[in-house]
C-alpha positions as CSV (number, residue, x, y, z in Angstrom):
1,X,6.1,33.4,-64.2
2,X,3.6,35.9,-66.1
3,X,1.7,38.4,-64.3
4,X,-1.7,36.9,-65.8
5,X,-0.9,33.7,-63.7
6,X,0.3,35.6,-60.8
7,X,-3.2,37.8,-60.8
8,X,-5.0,34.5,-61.0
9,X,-3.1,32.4,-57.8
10,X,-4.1,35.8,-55.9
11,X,-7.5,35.6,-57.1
12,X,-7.7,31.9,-55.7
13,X,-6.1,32.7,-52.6
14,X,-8.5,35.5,-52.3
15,X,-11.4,32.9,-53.0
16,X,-10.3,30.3,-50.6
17,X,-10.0,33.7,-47.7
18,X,-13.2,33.7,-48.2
19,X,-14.4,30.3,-47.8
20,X,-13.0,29.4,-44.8
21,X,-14.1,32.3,-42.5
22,X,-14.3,30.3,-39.5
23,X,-12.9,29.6,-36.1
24,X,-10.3,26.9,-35.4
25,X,-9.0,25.4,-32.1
26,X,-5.3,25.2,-32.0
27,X,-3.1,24.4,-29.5
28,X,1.1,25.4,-29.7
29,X,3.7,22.6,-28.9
30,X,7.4,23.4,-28.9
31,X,10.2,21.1,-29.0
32,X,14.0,22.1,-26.7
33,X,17.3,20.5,-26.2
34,X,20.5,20.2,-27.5
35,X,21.4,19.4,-31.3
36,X,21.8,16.2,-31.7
37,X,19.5,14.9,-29.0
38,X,16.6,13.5,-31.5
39,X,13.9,16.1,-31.2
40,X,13.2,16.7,-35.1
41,X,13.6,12.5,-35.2
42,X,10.6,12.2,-32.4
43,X,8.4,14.3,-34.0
44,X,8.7,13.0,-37.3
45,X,8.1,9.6,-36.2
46,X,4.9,10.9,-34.2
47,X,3.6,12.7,-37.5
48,X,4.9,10.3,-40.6
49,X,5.5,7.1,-38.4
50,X,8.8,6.6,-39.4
51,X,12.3,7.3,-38.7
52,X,14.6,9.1,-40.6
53,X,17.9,8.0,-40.0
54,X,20.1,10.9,-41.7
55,X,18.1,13.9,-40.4
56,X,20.0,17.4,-41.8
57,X,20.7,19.6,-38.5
58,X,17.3,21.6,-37.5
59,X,18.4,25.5,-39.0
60,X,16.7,28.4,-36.7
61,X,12.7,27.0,-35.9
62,X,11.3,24.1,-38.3
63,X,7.5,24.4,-38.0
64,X,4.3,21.6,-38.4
65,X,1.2,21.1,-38.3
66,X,-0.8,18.1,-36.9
67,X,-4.2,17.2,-35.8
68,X,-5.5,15.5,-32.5
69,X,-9.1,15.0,-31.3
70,X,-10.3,14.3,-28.0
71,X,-13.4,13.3,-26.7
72,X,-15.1,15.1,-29.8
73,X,-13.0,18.3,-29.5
74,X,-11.3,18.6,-32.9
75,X,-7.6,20.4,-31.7
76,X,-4.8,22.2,-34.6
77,X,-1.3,21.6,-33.3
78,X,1.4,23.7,-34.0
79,X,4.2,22.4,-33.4
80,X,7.8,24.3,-33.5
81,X,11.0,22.1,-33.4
82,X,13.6,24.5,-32.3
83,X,17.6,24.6,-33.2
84,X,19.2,23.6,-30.6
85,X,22.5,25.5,-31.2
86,X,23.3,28.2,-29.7
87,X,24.2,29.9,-33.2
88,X,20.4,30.2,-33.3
89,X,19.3,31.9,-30.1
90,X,18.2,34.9,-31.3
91,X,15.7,33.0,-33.7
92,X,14.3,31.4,-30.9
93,X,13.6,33.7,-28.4
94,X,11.4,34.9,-31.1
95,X,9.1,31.6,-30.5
96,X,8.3,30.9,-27.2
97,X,5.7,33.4,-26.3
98,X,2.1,31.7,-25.8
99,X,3.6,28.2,-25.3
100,X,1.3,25.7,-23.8
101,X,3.1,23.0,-24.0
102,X,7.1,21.9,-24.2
103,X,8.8,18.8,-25.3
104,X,12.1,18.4,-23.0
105,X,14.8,16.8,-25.3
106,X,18.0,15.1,-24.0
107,X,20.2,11.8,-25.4
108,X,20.7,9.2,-22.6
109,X,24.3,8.4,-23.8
110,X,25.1,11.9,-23.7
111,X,25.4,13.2,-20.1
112,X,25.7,16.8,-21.3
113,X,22.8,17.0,-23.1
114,X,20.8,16.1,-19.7
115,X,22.7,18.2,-17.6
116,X,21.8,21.4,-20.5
117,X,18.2,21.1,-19.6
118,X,18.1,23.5,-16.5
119,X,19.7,26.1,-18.9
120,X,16.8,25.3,-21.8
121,X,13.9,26.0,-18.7
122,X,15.7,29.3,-18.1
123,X,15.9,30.6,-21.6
124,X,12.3,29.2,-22.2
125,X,10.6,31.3,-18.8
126,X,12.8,34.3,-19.8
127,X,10.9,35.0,-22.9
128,X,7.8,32.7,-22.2
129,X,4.7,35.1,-21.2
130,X,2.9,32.3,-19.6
131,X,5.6,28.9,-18.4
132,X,3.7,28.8,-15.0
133,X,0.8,27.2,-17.0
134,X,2.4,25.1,-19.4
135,X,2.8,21.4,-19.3
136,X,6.4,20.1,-19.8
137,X,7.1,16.3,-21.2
138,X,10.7,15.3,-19.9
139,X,12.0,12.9,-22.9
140,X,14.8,10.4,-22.5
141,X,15.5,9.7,-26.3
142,X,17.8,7.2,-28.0
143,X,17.0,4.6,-24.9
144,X,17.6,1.8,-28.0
145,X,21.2,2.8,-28.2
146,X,22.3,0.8,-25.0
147,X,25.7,2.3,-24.2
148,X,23.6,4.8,-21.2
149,X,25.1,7.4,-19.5
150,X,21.9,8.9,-17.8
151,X,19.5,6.5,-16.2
152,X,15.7,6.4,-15.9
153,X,16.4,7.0,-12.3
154,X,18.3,10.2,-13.0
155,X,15.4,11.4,-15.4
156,X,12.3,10.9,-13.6
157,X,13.9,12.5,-10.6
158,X,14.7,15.5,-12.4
159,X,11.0,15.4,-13.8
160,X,9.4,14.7,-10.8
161,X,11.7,17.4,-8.9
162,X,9.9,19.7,-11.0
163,X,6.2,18.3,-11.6
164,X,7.0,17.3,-15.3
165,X,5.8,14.3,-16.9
166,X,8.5,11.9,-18.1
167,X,9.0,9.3,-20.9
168,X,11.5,6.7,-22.5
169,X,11.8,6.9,-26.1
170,X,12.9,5.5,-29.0
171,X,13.0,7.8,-32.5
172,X,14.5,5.1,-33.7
173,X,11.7,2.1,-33.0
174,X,9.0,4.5,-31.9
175,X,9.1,3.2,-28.1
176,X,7.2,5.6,-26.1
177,X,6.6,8.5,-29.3
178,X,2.9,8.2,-29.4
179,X,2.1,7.6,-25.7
180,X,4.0,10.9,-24.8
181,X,2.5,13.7,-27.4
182,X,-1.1,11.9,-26.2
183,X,-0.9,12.4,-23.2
184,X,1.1,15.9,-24.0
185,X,-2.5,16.6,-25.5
186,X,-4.6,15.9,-23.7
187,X,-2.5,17.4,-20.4
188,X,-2.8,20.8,-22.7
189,X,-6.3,20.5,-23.5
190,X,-7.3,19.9,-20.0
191,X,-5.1,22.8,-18.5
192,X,-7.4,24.8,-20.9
193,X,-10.5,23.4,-19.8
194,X,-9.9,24.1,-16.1
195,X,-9.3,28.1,-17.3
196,X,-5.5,27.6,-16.4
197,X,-4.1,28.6,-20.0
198,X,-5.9,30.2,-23.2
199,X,-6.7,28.3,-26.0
200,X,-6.5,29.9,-29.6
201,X,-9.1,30.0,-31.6
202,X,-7.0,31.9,-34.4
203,X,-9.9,33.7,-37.1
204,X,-8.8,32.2,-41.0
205,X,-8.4,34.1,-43.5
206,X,-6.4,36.7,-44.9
207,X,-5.4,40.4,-45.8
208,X,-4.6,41.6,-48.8
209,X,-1.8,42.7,-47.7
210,X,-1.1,38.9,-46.4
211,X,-2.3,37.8,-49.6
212,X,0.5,39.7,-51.5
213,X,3.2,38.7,-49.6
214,X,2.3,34.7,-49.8
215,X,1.9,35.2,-53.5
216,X,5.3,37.3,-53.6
217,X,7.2,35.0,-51.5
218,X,5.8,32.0,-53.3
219,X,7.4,33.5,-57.0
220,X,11.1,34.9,-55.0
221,X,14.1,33.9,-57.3
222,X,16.0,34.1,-54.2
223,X,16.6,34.7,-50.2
224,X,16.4,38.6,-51.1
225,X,13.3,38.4,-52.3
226,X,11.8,36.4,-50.0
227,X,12.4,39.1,-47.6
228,X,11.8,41.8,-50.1
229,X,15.2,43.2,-49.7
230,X,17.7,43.8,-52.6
231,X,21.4,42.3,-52.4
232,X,23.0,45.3,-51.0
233,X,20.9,44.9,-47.9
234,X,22.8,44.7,-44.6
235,X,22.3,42.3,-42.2
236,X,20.4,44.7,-39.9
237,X,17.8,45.1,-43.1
238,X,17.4,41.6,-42.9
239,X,16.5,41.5,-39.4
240,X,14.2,44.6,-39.5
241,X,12.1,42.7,-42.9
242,X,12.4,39.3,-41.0
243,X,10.8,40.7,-38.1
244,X,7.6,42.8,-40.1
245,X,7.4,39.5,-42.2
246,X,7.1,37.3,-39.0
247,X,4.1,39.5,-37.8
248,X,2.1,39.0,-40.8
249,X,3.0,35.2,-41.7
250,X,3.2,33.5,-37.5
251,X,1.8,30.5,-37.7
252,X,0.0,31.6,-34.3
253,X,-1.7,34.6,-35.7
254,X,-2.3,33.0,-39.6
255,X,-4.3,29.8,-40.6
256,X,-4.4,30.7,-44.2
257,X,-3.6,28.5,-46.7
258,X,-0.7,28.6,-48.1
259,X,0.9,31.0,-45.0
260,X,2.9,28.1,-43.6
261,X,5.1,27.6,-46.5
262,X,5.6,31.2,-46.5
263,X,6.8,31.1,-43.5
264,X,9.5,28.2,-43.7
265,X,10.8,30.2,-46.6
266,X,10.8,33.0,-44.4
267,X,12.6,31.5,-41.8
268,X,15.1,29.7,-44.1
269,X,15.8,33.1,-45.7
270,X,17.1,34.5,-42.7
271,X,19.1,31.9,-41.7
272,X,20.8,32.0,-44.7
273,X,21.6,35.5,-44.8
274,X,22.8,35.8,-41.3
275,X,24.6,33.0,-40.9
């Protein structure tokens, strides 16, 4: 790509800084459970309503972005789908810090995904800085299959042991998808409003030092230069670039356009490298 096209993309993203000086509302959503349980499947069929029946294993965090309004109050939802093998633990305990609220993943016809839940709550409150106020969703998935090993019964005991919401759902036909993140939502917001968790209101915008390394991970011929590292770089360099990287691109921290495909390439550029 030439430089003169380069200098004019970073003029435009400079531009668009500019314009969209404001304050937004978000709220942060992240998905946990074992791999295999449905979690990427439920929230694509919550934000494209439909199902994707040969979903490619979720690799370190997979990150989105969706809208919600209630009552007039005009919410940005980050949500982060998290790996749920235990290859990717380190990636995720990078994540859960100002979670406010969490979708509980398990497979009814696969007992050991349900009884891995009390494990996900502990890593989750060991590197969450505020679980006492988040609201948990408790989500049977794959209820269509009909060969059940863990019964609503089970379930909403184990919820209501705990004061989390539950719901049946279907990935697959969409039973329950909508109802849950709703009510998710508006659970969130509420908490929020009754001053028992912050809300973000996360300033756009960005640095020029931001605006570099958008534009410079945009053009990257490869997972190197994503991270700015050369190809002698040991796996310690990528952890040290991956974690400067993070701070400048989070999706909590940066609205800008243009910063949240930066960061999937981030995040899929360490996981290639270290794994």
């Amino acid at each position: 790509m030439s430089s003169v096209y380069i200098c004019i993309e970073y003029t435009f993203l400079l531009c668009k800084m500019a314009a969209t000086k404001q304050r937004r509302t978000r709220i942060k959503i992240i998905s946990m459970g074992d791999a295999g349980c449905g979690k990427s499947c439920i929230i694509k069929r919550y934000c494209e309503k439909r199902f994707v029946p040969k979903y490619m294993q979720t690799i370190g965090i997979d990150y989105g972005v969706t809208k919600f309004n209630d009552s007039g109050m005009d919410v940005r939802v980050n949500i982060f789908d998290f790996a749920g093998h235990p290859i990717f633990y380190d990636v995720r305990n990078e994540f859960y810090r100002d979670t406010q609220g969490i979708i509980l993943v398990y497979d009814v016809t696969n007992r050991e995904s349900f009884r891995s839940l009390d494990s996900w709550l502990v890593e989750m409150k060991k590197f969450c800085n505020d679980s006492d106020n988040a609201i948990f969703a408790v989500c049977a998935n794959k209820t269509d299959i009909g060969k059940r090993l863990v019964s609503e019964e089970e379930g909403r005991d184990f919820a209501n042991s705990k004061g989390f919401l539950y719901f049946e759902l279907s990935a697959y036909s969409g039973k329950g998808i909508n109802e849950m993140f709703v009510q998710l939502f508006k659970d969130v917001i509420k908490c929020i409003k009754f001053g028992k968790a912050t809300i973000g209101a996360v300033n756009l915008g960005y640095t020029r030092e931001q605006a570099d390394i958008v534009v410079r991970i945009k053009n990257a011929k490869d997972d190197y230069e994503v991270l700015g590292l050369g190809k002698s770089s040991s796996k310690e360099d990528v952890k040290k670039a991956y974690k400067k990287l993070c701070l400048l691109l989070h999706p909590d921290k940066n609205l800008a356009p243009g910063s949240t495909d930066a960061f999937k390439a981030l995040q899929n550029a360490r996981a290639n490298l270290l794994t």
